[in-house]
C-alpha positions in Angstrom: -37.4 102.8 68.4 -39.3 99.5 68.6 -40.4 97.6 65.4 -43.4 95.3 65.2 -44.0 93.2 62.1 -48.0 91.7 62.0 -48.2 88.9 59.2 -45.7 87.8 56.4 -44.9 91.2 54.3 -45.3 92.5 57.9 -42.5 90.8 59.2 -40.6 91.0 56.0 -40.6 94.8 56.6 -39.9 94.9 59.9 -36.5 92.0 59.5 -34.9 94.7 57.3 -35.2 97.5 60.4 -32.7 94.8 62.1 -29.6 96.0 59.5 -30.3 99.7 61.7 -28.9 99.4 65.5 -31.1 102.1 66.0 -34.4 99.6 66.1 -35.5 96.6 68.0 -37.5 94.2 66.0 -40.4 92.3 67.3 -42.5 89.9 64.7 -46.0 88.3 65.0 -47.4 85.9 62.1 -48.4 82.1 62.1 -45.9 79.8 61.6 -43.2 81.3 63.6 -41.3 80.4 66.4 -42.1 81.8 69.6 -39.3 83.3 71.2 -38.6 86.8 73.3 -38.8 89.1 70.0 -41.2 86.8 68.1 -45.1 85.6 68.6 -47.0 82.7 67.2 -50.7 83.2 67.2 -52.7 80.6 66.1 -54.2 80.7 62.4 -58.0 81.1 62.2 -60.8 80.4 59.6 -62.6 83.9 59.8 -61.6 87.5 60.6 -63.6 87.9 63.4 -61.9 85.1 65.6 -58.8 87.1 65.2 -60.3 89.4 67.4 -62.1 87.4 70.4 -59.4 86.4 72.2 -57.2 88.3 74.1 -52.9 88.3 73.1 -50.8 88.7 76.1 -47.2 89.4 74.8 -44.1 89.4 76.4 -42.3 92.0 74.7 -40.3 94.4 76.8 -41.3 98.0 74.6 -41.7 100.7 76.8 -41.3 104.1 74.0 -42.1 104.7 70.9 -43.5 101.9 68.5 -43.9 101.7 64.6 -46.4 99.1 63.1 -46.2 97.8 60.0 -49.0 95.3 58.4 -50.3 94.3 55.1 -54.2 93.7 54.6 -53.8 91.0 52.1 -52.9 88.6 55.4 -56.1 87.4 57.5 -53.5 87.8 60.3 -53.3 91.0 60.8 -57.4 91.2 62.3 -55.4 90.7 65.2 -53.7 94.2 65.3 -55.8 95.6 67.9 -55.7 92.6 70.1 -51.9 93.3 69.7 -52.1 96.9 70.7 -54.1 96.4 73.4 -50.3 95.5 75.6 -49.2 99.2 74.4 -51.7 101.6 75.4 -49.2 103.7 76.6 -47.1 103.5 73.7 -46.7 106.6 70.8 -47.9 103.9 67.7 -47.9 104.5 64.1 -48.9 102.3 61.7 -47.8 101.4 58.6 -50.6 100.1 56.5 -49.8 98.3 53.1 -52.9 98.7 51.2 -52.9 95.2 49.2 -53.8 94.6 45.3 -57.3 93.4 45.1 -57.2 92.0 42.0 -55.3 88.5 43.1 -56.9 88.6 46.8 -59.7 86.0 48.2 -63.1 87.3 49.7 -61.7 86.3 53.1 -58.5 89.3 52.5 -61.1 91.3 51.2 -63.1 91.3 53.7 -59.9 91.6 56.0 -58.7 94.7 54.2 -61.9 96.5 54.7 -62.3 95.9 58.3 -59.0 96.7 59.4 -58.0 99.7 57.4 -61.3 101.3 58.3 -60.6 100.1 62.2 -57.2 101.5 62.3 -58.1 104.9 60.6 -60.9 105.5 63.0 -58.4 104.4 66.0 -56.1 106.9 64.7 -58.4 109.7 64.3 -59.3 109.0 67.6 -55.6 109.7 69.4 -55.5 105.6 70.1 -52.8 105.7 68.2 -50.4 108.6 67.3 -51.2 108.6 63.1 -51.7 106.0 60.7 -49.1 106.3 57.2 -50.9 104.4 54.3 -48.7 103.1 51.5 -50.2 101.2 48.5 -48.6 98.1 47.2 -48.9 98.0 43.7 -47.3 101.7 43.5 -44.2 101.0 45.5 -43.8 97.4 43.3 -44.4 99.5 40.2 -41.9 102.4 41.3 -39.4 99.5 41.9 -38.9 99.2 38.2 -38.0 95.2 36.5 -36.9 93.1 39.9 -36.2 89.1 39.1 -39.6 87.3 40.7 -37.7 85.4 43.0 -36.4 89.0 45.0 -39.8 91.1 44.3 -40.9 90.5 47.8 -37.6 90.9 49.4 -37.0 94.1 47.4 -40.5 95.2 48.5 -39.7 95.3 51.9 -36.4 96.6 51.4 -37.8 99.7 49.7 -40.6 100.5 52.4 -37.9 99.6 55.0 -35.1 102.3 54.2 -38.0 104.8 52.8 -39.4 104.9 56.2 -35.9 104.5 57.9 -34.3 108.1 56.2 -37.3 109.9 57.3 -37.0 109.0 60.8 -33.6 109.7 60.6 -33.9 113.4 59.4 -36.9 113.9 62.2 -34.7 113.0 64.7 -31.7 115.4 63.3 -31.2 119.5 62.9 -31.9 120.6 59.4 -29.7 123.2 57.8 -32.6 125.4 57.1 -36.2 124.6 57.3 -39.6 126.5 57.7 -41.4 123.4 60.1 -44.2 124.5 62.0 -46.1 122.2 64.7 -48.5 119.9 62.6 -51.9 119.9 64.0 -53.0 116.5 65.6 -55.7 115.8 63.9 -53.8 115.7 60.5 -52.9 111.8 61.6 -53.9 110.0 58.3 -50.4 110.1 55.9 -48.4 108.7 53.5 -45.5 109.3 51.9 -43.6 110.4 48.3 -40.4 110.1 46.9 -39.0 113.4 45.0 -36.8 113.3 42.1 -34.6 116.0 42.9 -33.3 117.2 39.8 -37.6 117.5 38.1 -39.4 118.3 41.7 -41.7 115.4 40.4 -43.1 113.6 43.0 -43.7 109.4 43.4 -46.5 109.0 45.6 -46.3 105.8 47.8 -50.6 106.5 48.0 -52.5 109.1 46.7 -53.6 110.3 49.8 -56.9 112.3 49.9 -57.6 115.6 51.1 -54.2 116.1 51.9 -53.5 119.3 54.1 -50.0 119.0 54.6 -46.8 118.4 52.2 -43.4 118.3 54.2 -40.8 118.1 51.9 -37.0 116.7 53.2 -34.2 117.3 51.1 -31.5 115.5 51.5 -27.9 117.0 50.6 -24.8 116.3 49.9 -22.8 118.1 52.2 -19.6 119.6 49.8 -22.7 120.4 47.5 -24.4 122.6 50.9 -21.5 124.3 51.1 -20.0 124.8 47.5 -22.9 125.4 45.6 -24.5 129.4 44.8 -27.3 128.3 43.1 -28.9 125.4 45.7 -31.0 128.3 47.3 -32.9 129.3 44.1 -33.4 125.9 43.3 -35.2 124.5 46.1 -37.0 128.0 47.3 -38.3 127.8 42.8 -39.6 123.8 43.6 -40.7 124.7 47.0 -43.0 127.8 45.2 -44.2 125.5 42.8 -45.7 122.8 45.2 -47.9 125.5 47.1 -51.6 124.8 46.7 -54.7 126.4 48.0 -55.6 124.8 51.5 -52.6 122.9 51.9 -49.6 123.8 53.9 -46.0 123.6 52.2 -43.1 123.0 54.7 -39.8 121.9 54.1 -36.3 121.3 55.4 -32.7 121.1 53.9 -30.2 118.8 55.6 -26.5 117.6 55.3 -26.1 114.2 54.2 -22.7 112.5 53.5 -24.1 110.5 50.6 -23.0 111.4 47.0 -26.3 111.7 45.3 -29.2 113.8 46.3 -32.2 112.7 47.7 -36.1 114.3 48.6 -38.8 113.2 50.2 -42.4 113.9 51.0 -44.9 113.2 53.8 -48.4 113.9 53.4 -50.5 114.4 56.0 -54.5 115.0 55.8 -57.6 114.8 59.0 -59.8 112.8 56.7 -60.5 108.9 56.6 -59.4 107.5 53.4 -60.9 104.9 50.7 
């Protein structure tokens, strides 16, 4: 899977995905060398000169491709631009929805424009869904972190969040009731579940949400040792189930001594 990092937190988030061999890691922002897995694009006054001049890039990413951008940097009004080499690519987006109360007119005005580009994109089929995470919540959830490592931190939480998840997609769950997700419930985001309370961290609160897949991740000795795993989960897993909204979830073997769960959210409407 192919990594592209638009803008500082951008890049910050996608540098961590280098620790997994799975991921190739490409990064755009100002102030960067330009080298075969790395862009410099030139830093502009407004937003909209972001987005008149064609960006020819050289990197070689022929499957799937994961996004990830921050509207607080002016930057990032070059996303489409960006895209435009990948047509043909299966793109999500990661969007970090910034905290307006220390941002200039000019991020602002960036934030609006692009998050309401990309969702309509998205909604569109341009690009396969869109994952919306909010900043303020994931720097909250992180608990006290020393100043100097908040931004590191930050990017190491999104990073590894988004990192399991792929992982269980891509393996066979013990026992699950997954159904095909329809494609027009693109616009997500994603939660982290205390196992032992079924209380859920929202990384946004998504609106009109549709969907809830819940992934549990087990200890493996517990899997196979434990009588009363099955109650537990099928009691959360009745609890979660809501009028309109469809409740799926899968159980899988993890080698890891503490329990983890995790939710993605999926809904077909744009978001504020």
């Amino acid at each position: 899977m192919n990594i592209i990092g638009i803008g500082k937190i951008g890049c910050s988030i996608a540098d961590r995905f280098s620790a997994y061999p799975q991921y190739e890691v490409y990064k755009i922002a100002t102030n960067i060398e330009t080298t075969s897995n790395s862009f410099c694009i030139n830093e502009h006054e407004n937003v909209e000169e972001y987005d008149n001049y064609p960006i020819k890039l050289n990197f070689n990413i022929d499957n799937d491709l994961d996004v990830f951008l921050c509207g607080d940097d002016t930057t990032v009004a070059c996303t489409l631009r960006v895209l435009e080499n990948y047509k043909q690519n299966k793109i999500r987006i990661f969007y970090i929805k910034p905290n307006y109360k220390f941002l200039s007119e000019t991020q602002k005005l960036t934030d609006r424009v692009v998050y309401n580009v990309l969702q309509e994109y998205t909604r569109s089929k341009r690009f396969h869904s869109m994952y919306i995470l909010d900043y303020e919540t994931i720097i909250k959830m992180m608990g006290k972190v020393p100043l100097t490592q908040v931004r590191s931190k930050f990017s190491e939480t999104v990073c590894s969040t988004v990192h399991m998840i792929n992982f269980l997609e891509h393996n066979e769950p013990v026992m699950s009731n997954y159904q095909e997700t329809p494609v027009t419930y693109c616009l997500n985001s994603i939660g982290v579940m205390n196992f032992e309370d079924a209380k859920e961290n929202k990384l946004f609160d998504l609106d009109n949400v549709r969907e809830k897949r819940y992934y549990y991740c087990i200890n493996e000795q517990q899997l196979n040792t434990d009588g009363e795993l099955f109650d537990l989960i099928t009691k959360q897993i009745d609890s979660k189930i809501e009028e309109n909204i469809n409740i799926m979830y899968g159980v899988y073997s993890t080698q890891f001594q503490q329990n983890y769960s995790y939710v993605v959210y999926k809904s077909p409407y744009i978001q504020k």
